[in-house]
C-alpha positions in Angstrom: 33.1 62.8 -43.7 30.9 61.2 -41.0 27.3 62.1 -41.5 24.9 62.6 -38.0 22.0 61.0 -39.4 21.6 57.7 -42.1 18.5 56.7 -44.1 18.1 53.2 -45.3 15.6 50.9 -47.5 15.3 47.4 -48.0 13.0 45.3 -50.0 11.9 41.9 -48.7 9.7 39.3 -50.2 6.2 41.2 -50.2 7.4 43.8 -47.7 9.3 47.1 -47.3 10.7 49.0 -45.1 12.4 52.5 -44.9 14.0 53.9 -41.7 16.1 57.3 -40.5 18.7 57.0 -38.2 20.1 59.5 -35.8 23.9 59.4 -33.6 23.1 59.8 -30.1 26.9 58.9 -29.0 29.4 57.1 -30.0 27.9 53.7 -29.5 24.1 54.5 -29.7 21.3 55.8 -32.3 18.2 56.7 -32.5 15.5 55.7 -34.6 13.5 58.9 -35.9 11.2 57.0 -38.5 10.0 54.3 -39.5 8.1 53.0 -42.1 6.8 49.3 -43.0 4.3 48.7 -45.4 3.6 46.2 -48.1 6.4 46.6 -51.2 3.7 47.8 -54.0 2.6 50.6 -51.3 6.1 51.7 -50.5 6.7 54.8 -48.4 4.5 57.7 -47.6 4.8 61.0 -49.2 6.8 62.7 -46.6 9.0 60.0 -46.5 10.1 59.5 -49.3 10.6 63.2 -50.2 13.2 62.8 -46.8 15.1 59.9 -48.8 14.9 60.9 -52.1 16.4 64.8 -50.5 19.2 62.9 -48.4 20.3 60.4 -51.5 23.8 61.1 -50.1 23.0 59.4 -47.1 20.6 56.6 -48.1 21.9 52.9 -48.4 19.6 50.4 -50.1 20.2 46.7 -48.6 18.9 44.0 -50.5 19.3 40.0 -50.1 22.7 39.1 -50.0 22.2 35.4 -51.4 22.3 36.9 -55.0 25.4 39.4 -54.1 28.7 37.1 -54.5 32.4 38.3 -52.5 35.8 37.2 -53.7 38.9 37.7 -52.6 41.6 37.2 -55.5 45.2 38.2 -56.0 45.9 40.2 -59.6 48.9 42.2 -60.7 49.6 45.7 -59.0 47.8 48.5 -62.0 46.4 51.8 -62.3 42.8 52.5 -61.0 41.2 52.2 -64.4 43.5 49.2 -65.3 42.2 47.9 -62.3 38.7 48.1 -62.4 38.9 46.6 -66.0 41.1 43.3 -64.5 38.4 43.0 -61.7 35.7 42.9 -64.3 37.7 40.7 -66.5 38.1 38.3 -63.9 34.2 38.3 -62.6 33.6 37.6 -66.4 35.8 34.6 -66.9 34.9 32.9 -63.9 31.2 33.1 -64.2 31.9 32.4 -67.7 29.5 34.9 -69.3 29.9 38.4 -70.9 30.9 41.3 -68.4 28.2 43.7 -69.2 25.9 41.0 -67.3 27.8 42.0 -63.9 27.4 44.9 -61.7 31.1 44.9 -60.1 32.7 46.9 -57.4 35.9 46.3 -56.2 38.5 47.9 -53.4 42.0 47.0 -53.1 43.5 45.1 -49.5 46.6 45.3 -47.4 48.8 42.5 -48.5 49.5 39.8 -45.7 52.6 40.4 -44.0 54.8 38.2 -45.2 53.0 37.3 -48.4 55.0 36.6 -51.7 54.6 39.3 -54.4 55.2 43.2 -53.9 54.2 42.9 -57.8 50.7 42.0 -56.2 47.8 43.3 -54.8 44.8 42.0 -53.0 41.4 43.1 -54.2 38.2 42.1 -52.8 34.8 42.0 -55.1 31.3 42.5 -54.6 29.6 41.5 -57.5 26.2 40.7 -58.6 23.9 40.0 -62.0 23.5 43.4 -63.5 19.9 42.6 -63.7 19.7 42.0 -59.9 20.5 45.3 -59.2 18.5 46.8 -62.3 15.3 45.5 -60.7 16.0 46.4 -57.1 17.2 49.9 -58.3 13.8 50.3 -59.9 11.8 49.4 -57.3 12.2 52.9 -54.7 12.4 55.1 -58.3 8.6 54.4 -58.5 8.0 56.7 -55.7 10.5 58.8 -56.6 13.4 57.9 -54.0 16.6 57.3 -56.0 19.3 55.6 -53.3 23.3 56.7 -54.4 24.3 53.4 -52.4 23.2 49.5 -52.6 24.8 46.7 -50.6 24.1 42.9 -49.4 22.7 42.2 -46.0 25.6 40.5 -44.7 28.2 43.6 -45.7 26.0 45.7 -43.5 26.3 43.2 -40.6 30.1 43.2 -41.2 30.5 47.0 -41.3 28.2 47.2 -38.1 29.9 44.9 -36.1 33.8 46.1 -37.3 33.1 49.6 -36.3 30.8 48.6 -33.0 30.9 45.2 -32.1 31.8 44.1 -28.6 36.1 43.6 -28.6 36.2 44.2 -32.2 39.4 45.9 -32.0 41.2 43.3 -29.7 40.4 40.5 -32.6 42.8 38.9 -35.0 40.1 37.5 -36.9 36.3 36.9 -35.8 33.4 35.1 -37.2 29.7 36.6 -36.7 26.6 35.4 -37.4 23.2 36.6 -37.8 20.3 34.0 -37.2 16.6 35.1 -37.2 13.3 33.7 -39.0 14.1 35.5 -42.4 17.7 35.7 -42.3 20.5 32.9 -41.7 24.3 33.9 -42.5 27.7 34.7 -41.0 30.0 36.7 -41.9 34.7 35.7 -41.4 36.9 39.1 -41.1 39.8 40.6 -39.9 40.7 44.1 -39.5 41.6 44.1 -43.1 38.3 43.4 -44.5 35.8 40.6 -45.3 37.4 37.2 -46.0 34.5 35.4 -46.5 30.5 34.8 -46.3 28.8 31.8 -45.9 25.1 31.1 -46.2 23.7 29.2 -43.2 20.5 26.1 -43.2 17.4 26.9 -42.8 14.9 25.4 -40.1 13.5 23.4 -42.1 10.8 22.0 -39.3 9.4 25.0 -38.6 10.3 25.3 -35.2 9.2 21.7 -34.3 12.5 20.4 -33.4 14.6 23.2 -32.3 17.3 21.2 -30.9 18.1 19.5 -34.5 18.1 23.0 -36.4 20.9 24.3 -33.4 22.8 21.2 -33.8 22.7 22.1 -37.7 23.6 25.5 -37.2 26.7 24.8 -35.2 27.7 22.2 -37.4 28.3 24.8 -39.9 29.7 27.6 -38.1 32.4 25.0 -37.1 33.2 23.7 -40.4 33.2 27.4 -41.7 36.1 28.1 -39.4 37.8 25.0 -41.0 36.9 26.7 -44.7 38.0 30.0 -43.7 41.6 28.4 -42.5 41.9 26.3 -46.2 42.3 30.0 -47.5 45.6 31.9 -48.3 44.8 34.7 -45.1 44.4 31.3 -42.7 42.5 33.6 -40.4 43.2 33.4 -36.6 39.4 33.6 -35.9 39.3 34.2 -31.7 36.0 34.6 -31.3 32.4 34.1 -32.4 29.6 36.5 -32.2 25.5 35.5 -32.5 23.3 38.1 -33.1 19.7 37.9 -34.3 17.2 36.8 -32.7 17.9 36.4 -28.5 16.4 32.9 -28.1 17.6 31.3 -31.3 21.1 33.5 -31.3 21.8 32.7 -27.4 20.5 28.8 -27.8 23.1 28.4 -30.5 25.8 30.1 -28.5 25.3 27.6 -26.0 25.5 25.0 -28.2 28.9 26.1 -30.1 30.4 26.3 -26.2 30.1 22.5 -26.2 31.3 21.7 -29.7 33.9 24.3 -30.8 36.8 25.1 -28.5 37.0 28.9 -30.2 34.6 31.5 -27.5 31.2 31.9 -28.3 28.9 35.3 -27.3 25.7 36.7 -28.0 25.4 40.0 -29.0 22.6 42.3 -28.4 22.3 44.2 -31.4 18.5 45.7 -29.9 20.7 47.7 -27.1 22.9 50.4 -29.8 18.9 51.5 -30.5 17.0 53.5 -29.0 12.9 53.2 -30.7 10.2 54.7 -29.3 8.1 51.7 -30.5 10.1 49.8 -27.8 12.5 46.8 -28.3 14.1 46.8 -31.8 12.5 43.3 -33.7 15.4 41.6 -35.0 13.4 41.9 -38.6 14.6 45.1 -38.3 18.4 45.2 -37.3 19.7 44.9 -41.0 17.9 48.0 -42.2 19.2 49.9 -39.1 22.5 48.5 -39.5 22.6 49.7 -43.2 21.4 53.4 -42.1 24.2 53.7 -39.6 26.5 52.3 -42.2 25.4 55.3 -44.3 26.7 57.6 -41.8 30.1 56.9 -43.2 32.0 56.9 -46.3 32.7 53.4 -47.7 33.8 51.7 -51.1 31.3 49.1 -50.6 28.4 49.9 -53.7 27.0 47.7 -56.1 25.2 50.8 -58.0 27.1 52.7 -60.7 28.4 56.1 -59.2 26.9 58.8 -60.4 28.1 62.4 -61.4 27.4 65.1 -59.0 26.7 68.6 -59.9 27.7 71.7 -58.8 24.4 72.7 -58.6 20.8 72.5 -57.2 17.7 72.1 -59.1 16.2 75.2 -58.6 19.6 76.5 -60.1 20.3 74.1 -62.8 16.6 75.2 -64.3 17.3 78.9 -63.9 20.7 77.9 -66.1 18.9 76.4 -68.5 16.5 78.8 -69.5 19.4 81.5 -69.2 21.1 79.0 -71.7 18.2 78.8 -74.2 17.6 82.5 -74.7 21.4 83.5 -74.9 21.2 80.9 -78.0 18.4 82.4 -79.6 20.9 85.8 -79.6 24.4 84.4 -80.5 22.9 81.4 -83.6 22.7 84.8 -86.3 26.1 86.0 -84.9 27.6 82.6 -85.9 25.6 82.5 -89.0 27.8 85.3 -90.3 31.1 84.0 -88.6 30.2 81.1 -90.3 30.6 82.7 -94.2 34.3 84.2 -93.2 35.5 80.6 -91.6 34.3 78.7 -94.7 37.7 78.1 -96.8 39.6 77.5 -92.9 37.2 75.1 -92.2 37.7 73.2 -95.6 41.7 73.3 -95.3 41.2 71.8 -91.5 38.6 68.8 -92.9 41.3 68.1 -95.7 44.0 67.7 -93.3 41.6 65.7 -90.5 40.8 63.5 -93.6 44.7 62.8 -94.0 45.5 62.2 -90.6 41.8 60.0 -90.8 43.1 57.4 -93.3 46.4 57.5 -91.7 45.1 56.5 -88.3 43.2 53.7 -89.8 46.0 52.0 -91.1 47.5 52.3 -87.7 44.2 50.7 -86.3 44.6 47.7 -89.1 47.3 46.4 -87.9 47.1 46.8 -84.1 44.1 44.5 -84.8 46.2 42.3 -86.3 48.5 42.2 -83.5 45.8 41.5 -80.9 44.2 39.0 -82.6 47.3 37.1 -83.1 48.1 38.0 -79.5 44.6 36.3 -78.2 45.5 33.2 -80.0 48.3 32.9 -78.1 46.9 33.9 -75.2 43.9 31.1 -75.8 47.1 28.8 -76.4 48.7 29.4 -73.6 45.4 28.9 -71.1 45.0 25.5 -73.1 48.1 24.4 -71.8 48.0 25.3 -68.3 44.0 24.0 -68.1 45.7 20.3 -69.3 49.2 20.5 -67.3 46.7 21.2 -64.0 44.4 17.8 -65.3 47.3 15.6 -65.7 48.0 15.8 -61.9 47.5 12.9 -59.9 47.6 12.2 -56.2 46.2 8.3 -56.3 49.7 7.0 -54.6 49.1 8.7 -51.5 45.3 8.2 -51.2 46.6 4.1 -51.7 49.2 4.7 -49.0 46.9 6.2 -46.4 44.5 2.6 -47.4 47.1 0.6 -46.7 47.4 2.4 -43.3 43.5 2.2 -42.0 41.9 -0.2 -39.6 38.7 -1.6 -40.6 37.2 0.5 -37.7 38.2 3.5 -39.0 35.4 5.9 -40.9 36.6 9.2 -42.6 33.6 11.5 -42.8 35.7 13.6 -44.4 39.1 13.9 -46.4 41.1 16.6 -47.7 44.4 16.7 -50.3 45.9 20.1 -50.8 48.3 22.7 -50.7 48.6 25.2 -47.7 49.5 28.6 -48.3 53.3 27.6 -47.9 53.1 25.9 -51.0 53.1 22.4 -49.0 50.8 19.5 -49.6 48.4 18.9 -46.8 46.3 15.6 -45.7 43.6 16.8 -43.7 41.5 14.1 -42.2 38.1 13.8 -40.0 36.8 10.8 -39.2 35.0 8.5 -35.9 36.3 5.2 -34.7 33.7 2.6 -34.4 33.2 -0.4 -32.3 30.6 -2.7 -29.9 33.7 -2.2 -27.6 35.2 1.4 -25.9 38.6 -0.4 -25.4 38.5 -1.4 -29.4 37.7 1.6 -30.6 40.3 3.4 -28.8 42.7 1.1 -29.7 41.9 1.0 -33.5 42.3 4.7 -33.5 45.8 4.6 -31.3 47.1 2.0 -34.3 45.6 4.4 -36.7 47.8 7.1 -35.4 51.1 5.0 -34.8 50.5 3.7 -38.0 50.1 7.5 -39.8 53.7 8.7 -37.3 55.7 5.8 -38.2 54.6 6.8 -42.4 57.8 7.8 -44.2 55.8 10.4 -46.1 53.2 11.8 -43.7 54.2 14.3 -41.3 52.1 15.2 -37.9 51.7 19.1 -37.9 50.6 18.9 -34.5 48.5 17.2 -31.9 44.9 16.2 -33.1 42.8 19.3 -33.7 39.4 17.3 -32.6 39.9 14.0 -30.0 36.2 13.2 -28.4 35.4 10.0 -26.9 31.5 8.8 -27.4 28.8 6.1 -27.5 25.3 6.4 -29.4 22.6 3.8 -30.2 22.1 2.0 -33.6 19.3 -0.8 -33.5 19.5 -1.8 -29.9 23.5 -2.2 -29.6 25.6 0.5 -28.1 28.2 1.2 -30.2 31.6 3.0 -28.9 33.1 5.4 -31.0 36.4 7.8 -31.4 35.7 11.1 -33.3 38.7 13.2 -34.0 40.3 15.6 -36.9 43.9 15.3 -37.6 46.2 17.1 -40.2 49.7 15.6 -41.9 51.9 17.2 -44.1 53.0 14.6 -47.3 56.4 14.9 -48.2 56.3 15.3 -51.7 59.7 14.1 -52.5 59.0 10.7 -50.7 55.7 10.3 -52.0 57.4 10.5 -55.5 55.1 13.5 -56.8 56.1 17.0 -57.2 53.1 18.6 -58.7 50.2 20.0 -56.4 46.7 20.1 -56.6 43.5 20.2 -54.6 41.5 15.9 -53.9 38.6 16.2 -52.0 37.3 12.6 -50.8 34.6 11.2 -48.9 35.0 8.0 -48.1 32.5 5.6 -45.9 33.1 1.9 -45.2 31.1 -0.1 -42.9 31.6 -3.5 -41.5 30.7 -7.0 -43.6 
């Protein structure tokens, strides 16, 4: 049930910051509080009597670089069954014991389409149990216990799904969030996350803001490339910047002249009203996090707790009516006690029976696991070696034998597609003192990879661009451009599949 007002808190280096949340309309709040102050101060009084009254409705964000997402495939079970595989599976693949991980997990649509109705889809949130110890601690000293705690970049997600400009018309979109503090971006679709990325850092300190943009849509390109290496091969049609307005529309400009997906800025400062003027993008995570506790979601990295039926005031009025109905009814069940003796003994002779009964039971399902864990351990032994023994060095020496000297890969990718099918993706420049060379190397290079009897064009290049740029006085031409093949398997004379990642550079002499 939607909630008209959301509290949030968030921690940050040295600082804090707690803030209340009101719904104006649909697509607009208001900001009733707020309250920064140094992190050892924390809130006022008042304040944190609010939060600590509306735990229901309080979300604590914290820094989502030590919060990881998954997104992993695992048999269909029960809830409970479930929750057990998903912690299983955090366990084994950070390779230490699963009382170290605070886990939540929620189950996804499977893809239309997608092999397995024995399947389900379950995305994790997961981070070091200590994490989330420490930041849990950290309102409790004034007395404010939050009932939810999420990641910086969910609460950008859930803010822009349920608000963001067009987010309903998208098949898939990527958004980003770019400020002084915080650098990320977030790749859904109406399903759910698919996938986070952290972003670089200006690491000149504003001196040269035209690298740090370059560097910034460098990697919001590739992470569409990423995203597409996954199983859901997201349909991403637009990208969103949102942050701070000069950085945020600077880099949208950019990504118009180096990705071909649509680029937009969104202004995150304009769904708030605050008396204290324009919203600081400092503070947009907070108040996306408060508006995202105006809802119910699955997203929560704390333990849930019990609830109770009733108050404080009413819980202590129980207890006390509790304590003194005791001191009456203990000599009643002294004398009850004297009749029951010889039942009691019969029932502790039979419990003993059924006891030593039970315990041979126990013996031997132990047995049975054991032996059944050395099997397993087998088993994992044997797949682990069968995936090591595979080998993809024949068509790696095939695609040699087809490149120019000119030719530079910058970056080169063997693996399967979600079709099961084995994929050459390649990205690469072609060099030379000379444009007509250049072209020309890359035009053999192509003929060369069509007229392959085992490489496959899936389509027209993804990435053709025709250059020049300056090394040590000369002006060298250059071809950039990204390409993908299918290998046919069959031809190549290999039938097993797994993931080569090379990078290759070669320069002239």
């Amino acid at each position: 049930m939607s909630k008209k007002k959301g509290y949030s808190i968030r921690y940050s280096g040295d600082g804090f910051c707690a803030m209340t949340v009101s719904r104006q309309e649909k697509y607009r709040w208001r900001i009733e509080q707020l309250e920064q102050n140094k992190a050892e101060e924390g809130p006022s009084a008042s304040l944190a009597k609010i939060l600590d009254k509306n735990s229901d409705s309080l979300t604590m964000v914290v820094d989502g670089s030590e919060v990881t997402t998954s997104l992993v495939t695992l048999p269909k079970l029960k809830k409970k069954q479930m929750g057990l595989a998903a912690v299983g599976w955090v366990a084994r693949t950070e390779a230490t014991p699963a009382d170290q991980w605070a886990v939540n997990w929620s189950e996804r649509p499977r893809l239309e389409g997608a092999p397995g109705n024995e399947q389900s889809d379950v995305f994790l949130l997961y981070a070091q149990r200590s994490f989330v110890e420490q930041q849990q601690a950290l309102p409790l000293k004034w007395g404010v216990s939050p009932n939810r705690m999420v990641p910086d970049f969910l609460a950008l997600e859930n803010m822009f799904r349920r608000y963001g400009p067009g987010h309903d018309e998208l098949e898939a979109w990527n958004v980003v969030f770019v400020d002084g503090n915080n650098h990320f971006l977030c790749i859904s679709t109406p399903s759910g996350l698919i996938m986070t990325r952290p972003l670089p850092e200006d690491l000149s300190n504003g001196a040269d803001g035209d690298e740090y943009l370059a560097r910034l849509a460098t990697e919001v390109d590739r992470s569409i490339f990423f995203a597409r290496q996954t199983e859901y091969n997201p349909n991403i049609q637009r990208i969103v910047v949102c942050g701070d307005s000069v950085l945020a529309q600077g880099l949208v400009e950019r990504l118009k002249d180096e990705t071909s997906v649509p680029a937009e800025f969104w202004d995150v400062s304009s769904l708030f009203d605050f008396e204290g003027g324009n919203l600081n993008s400092s503070l947009f995570l907070p108040a996306m996090a408060a508006v995202m506790a105006t809802k119910p979601s699955k997203s929560n990295l704390l333990p849930k707790k019990s609830k109770s039926l009733f108050n404080p005031v009413v819980r202590r009025r129980l207890l006390v009516a509790s304590s003194t109905a005791a001191a009456v009814v203990v000599p009643i069940l002294a004398v009850g006690g004297f009749l029951t003796s010889s039942i009691q003994d019969q029932y502790l002779e039979k419990a003993h029976r059924h006891l030593d009964e039970a315990q041979i039971l126990a013996d031997e399902a132990t047995q049975i696991y054991v032996a059944q864990k050395v099997l397993q351990a087998k088993e994992e032994h044997i797949r682990t070696a069968k995936e090591n023994e595979r080998d993809f060095a024949g068509v790696l020496l095939h695609l040699a034998s087809l490149t120019p000297g000119e030719i530079i890969f910058k970056d080169l990718r063997l693996k399967e597609n979600s079709s099961g099918e084995l994929v050459l993706q390649l990205i690469g420049v072609s060099n030379s003192q000379q444009n007509q060379m250049a072209q020309q190397a890359f035009v053999d290079f192509q003929k060369a990879l069509d007229d392959s009897e085992i490489l496959k064009a899936t389509g027209e290049p993804r990435k053709l661009v025709i250059a020049a740029e300056t090394d040590e006085g000369k002006d060298i031409k250059k071809v950039e451009f990204s390409m993908e093949y299918r290998v046919d398997t069959q031809s190549a004379g290999h039938s097993k599949t797994q993931e080569v990642a090379v990078v290759a550079a070669r320069t002239e002499g």
